[in-house]
Biotite code that builds the C-alpha atoms (Angstrom):
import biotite.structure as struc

atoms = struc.array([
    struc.Atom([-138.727, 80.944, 5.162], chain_id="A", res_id=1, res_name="UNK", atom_name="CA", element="C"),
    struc.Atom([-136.367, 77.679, 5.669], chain_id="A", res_id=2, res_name="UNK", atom_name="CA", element="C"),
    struc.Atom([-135.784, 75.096, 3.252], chain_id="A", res_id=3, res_name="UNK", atom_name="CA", element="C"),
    struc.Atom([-137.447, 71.849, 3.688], chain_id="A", res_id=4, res_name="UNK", atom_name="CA", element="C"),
    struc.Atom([-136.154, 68.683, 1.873], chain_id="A", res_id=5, res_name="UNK", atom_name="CA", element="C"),
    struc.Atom([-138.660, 65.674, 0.880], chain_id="A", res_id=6, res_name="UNK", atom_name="CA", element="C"),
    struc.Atom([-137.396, 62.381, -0.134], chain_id="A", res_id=7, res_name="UNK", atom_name="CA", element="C"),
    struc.Atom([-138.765, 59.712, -2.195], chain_id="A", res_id=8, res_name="UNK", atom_name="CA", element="C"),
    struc.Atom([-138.967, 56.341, -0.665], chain_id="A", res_id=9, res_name="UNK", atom_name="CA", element="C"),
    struc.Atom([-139.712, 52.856, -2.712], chain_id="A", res_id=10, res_name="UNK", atom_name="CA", element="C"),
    struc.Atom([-142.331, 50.516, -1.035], chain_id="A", res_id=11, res_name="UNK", atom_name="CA", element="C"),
    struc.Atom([-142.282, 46.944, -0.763], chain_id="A", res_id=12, res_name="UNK", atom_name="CA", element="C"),
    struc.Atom([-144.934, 44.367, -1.345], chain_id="A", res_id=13, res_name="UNK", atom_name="CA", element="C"),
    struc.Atom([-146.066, 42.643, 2.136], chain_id="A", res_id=14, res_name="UNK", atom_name="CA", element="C"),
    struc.Atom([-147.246, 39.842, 0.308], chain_id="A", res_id=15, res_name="UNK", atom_name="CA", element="C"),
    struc.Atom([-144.004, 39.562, -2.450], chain_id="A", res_id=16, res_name="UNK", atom_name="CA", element="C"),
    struc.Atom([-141.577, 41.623, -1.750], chain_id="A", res_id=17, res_name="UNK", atom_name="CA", element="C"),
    struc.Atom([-141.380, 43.380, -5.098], chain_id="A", res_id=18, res_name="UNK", atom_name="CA", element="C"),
    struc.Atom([-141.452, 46.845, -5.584], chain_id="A", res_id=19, res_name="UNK", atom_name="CA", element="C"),
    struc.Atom([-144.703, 48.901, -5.564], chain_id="A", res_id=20, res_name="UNK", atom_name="CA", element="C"),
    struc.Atom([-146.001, 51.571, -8.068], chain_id="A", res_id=21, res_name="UNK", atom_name="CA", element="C"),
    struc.Atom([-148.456, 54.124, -7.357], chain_id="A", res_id=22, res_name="UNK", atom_name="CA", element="C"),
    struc.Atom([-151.913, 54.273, -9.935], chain_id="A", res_id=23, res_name="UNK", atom_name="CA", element="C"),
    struc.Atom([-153.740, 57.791, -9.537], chain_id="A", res_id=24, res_name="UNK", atom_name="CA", element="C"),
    struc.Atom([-157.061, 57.750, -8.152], chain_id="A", res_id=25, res_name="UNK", atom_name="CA", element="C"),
    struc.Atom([-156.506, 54.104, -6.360], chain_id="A", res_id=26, res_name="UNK", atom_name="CA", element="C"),
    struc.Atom([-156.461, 54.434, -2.303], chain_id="A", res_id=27, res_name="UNK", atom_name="CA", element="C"),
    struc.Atom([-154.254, 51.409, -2.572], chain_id="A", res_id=28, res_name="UNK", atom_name="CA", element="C"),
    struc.Atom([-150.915, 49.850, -3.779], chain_id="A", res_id=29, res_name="UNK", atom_name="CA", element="C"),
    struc.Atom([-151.431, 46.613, -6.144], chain_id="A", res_id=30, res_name="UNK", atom_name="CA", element="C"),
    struc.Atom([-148.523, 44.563, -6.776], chain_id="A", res_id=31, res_name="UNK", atom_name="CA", element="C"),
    struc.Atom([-148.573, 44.241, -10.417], chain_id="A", res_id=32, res_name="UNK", atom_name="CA", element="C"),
    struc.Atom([-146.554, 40.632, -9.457], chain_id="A", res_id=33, res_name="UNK", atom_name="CA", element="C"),
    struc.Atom([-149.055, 39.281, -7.019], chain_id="A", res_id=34, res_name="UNK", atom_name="CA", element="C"),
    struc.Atom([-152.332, 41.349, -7.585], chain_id="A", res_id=35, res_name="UNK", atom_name="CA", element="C"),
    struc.Atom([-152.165, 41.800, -3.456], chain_id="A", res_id=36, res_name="UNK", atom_name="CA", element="C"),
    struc.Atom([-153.165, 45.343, -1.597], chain_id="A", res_id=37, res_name="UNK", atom_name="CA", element="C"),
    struc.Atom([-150.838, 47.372, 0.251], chain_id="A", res_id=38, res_name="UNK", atom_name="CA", element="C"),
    struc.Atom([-152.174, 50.034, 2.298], chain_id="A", res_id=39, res_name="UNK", atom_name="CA", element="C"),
    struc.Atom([-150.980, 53.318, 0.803], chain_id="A", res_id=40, res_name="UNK", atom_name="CA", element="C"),
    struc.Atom([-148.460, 54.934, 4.126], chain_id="A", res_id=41, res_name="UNK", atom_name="CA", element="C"),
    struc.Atom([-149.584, 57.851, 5.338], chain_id="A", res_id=42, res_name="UNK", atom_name="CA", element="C"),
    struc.Atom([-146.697, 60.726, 5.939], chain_id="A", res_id=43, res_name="UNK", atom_name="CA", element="C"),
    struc.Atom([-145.183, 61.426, 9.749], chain_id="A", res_id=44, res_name="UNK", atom_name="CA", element="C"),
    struc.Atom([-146.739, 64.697, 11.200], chain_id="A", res_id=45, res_name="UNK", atom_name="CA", element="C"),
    struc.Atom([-148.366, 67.495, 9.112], chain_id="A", res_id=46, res_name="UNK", atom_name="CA", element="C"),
    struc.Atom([-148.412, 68.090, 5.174], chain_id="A", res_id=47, res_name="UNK", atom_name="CA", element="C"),
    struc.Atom([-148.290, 71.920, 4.979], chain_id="A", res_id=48, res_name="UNK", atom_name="CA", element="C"),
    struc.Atom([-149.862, 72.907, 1.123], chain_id="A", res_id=49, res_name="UNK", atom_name="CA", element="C"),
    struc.Atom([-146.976, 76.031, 0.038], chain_id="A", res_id=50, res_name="UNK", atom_name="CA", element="C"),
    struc.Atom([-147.898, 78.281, -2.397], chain_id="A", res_id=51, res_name="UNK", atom_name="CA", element="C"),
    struc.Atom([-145.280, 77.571, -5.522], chain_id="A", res_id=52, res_name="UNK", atom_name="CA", element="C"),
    struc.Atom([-146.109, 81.486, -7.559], chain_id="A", res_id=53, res_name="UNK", atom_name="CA", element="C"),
    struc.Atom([-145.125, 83.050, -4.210], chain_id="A", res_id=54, res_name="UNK", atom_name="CA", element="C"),
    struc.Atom([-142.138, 81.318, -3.437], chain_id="A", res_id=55, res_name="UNK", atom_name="CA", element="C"),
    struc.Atom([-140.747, 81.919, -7.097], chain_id="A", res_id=56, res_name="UNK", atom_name="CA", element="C"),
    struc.Atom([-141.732, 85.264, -6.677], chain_id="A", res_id=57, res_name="UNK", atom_name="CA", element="C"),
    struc.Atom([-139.766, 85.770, -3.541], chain_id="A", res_id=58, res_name="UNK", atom_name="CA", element="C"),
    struc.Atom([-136.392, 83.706, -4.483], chain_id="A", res_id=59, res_name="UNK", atom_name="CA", element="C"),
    struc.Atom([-136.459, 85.462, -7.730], chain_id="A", res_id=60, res_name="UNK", atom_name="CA", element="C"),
    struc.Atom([-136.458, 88.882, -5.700], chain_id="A", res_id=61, res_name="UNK", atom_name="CA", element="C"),
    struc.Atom([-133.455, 88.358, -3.491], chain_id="A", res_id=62, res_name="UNK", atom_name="CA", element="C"),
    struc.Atom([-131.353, 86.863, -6.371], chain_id="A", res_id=63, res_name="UNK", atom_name="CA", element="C"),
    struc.Atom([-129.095, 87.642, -9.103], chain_id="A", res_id=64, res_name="UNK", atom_name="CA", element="C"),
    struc.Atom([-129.857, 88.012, -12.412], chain_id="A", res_id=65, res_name="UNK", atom_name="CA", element="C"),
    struc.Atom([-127.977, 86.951, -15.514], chain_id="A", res_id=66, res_name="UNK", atom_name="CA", element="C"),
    struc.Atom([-129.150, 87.881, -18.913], chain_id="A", res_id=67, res_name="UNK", atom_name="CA", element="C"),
    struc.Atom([-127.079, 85.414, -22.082], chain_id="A", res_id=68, res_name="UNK", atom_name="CA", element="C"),
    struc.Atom([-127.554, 86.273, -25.239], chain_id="A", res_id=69, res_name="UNK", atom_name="CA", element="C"),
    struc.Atom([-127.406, 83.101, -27.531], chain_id="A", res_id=70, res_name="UNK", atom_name="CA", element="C"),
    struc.Atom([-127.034, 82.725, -31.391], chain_id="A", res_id=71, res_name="UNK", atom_name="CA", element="C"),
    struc.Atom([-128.305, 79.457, -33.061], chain_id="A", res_id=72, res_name="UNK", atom_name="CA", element="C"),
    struc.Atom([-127.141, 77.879, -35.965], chain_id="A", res_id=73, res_name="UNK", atom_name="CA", element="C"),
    struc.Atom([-130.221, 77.317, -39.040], chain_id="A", res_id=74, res_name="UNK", atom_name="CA", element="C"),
    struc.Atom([-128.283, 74.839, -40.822], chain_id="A", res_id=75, res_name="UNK", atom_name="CA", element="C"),
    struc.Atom([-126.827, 72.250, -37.691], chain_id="A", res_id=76, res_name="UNK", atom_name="CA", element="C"),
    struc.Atom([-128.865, 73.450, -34.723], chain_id="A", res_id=77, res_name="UNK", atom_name="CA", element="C"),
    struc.Atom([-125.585, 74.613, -32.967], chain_id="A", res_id=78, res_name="UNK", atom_name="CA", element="C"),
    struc.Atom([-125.913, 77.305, -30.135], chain_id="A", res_id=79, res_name="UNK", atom_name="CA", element="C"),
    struc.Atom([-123.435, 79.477, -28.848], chain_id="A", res_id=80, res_name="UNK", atom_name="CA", element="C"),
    struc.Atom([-123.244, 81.824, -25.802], chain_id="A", res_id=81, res_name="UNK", atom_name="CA", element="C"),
    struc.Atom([-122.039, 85.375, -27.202], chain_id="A", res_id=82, res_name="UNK", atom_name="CA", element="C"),
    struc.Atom([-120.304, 87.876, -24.386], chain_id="A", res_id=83, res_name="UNK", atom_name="CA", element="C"),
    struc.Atom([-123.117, 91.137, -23.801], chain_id="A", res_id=84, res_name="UNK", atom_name="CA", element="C"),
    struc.Atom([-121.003, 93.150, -26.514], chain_id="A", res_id=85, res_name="UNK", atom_name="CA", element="C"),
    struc.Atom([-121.237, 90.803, -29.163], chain_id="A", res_id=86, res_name="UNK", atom_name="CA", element="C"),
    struc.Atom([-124.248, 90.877, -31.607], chain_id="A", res_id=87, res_name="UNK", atom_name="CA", element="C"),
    struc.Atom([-123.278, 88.485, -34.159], chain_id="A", res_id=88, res_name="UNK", atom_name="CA", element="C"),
    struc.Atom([-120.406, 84.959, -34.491], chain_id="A", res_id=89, res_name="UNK", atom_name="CA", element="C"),
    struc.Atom([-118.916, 82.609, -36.787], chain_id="A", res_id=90, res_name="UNK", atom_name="CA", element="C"),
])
Protein backbone atom coordinates (compact mmCIF):
# COMPACT_ATOMS: atom_id res chain seq x y z
CA UNK A 1 0.00 0.00 0.00
CA UNK A 2 1.73 3.55 -0.95
CA UNK A 3 1.46 6.60 0.92
CA UNK A 4 -0.73 9.27 -0.34
CA UNK A 5 -0.34 12.92 0.89
CA UNK A 6 -3.50 15.44 0.99
CA UNK A 7 -3.05 19.06 1.40
CA UNK A 8 -5.18 21.70 2.72
CA UNK A 9 -5.82 24.60 0.51
CA UNK A 10 -7.51 28.15 1.70
CA UNK A 11 -10.28 29.52 -0.67
CA UNK A 12 -10.89 32.90 -1.67
CA UNK A 13 -14.05 34.90 -1.90
CA UNK A 14 -15.01 35.66 -5.75
CA UNK A 15 -16.95 38.42 -4.67
CA UNK A 16 -14.23 39.91 -1.74
CA UNK A 17 -11.38 38.33 -1.76
CA UNK A 18 -11.30 37.31 1.89
CA UNK A 19 -10.76 34.06 3.08
CA UNK A 20 -13.52 31.38 3.18
CA UNK A 21 -14.60 29.00 6.05
CA UNK A 22 -16.39 25.89 5.66
CA UNK A 23 -20.07 25.46 7.87
CA UNK A 24 -21.10 21.62 8.04
CA UNK A 25 -24.15 20.68 6.37
CA UNK A 26 -24.07 23.97 3.92
CA UNK A 27 -23.41 22.91 0.04
CA UNK A 28 -21.89 26.34 -0.12
CA UNK A 29 -19.12 28.79 1.05
CA UNK A 30 -20.58 32.21 2.63
CA UNK A 31 -18.24 34.93 3.09
CA UNK A 32 -18.85 35.90 6.56
CA UNK A 33 -17.46 39.62 5.07
CA UNK A 34 -19.82 39.92 2.17
CA UNK A 35 -22.67 37.33 2.84
CA UNK A 36 -21.86 36.17 -1.07
CA UNK A 37 -21.89 32.21 -2.23
CA UNK A 38 -18.98 30.43 -3.38
CA UNK A 39 -19.48 27.22 -4.95
CA UNK A 40 -17.88 24.60 -2.69
CA UNK A 41 -14.66 22.99 -5.35
CA UNK A 42 -15.02 19.73 -6.03
CA UNK A 43 -11.58 17.49 -5.74
CA UNK A 44 -9.45 16.45 -9.15
CA UNK A 45 -10.12 12.71 -10.03
CA UNK A 46 -11.44 10.06 -7.57
CA UNK A 47 -11.91 10.20 -3.62
CA UNK A 48 -11.07 6.60 -2.62
CA UNK A 49 -12.93 6.02 1.19
CA UNK A 50 -9.67 3.85 3.18
CA UNK A 51 -10.46 1.94 5.93
CA UNK A 52 -8.48 3.77 9.07
CA UNK A 53 -8.80 0.22 11.79
CA UNK A 54 -7.09 -1.69 8.95
CA UNK A 55 -4.42 0.48 8.12
CA UNK A 56 -3.45 0.88 11.94
CA UNK A 57 -3.70 -2.61 12.14
CA UNK A 58 -1.26 -3.25 9.38
CA UNK A 59 1.49 -0.36 10.19
CA UNK A 60 1.32 -1.46 13.71
CA UNK A 61 2.27 -5.11 12.45
CA UNK A 62 5.38 -4.36 10.47
CA UNK A 63 6.74 -1.94 13.16
CA UNK A 64 8.71 -1.69 16.20
CA UNK A 65 7.59 -1.60 19.42
CA UNK A 66 8.79 0.40 22.40
CA UNK A 67 7.36 -0.12 25.79
CA UNK A 68 8.46 3.28 28.56
CA UNK A 69 7.73 2.94 31.77
CA UNK A 70 6.95 6.43 33.35
CA UNK A 71 6.71 7.58 37.06
CA UNK A 72 4.61 10.75 37.88
CA UNK A 73 5.03 13.05 40.49
CA UNK A 74 1.51 13.48 43.07
CA UNK A 75 2.67 16.61 44.47
CA UNK A 76 4.00 18.83 41.02
CA UNK A 77 2.67 16.69 38.19
CA UNK A 78 6.32 15.96 37.04
CA UNK A 79 6.91 12.79 34.81
CA UNK A 80 9.92 11.01 34.25
CA UNK A 81 10.98 8.24 31.79
CA UNK A 82 12.65 5.36 34.01
CA UNK A 83 15.20 2.83 31.96
CA UNK A 84 13.19 -1.02 31.80
CA UNK A 85 15.26 -1.99 35.07
CA UNK A 86 14.22 0.70 37.13
CA UNK A 87 10.97 0.42 39.24
CA UNK A 88 11.10 3.39 41.32
CA UNK A 89 13.16 7.46 41.18
CA UNK A 90 13.83 10.46 43.06
Amino acid sequence: MEDKTVGTETFACTSCGADLKYKAGTQHLSCEYCGAKNEIPQPEGDVEELNFHAYLTEKSSKEKTITEHFAKCDSCGASSTLAPNITASS
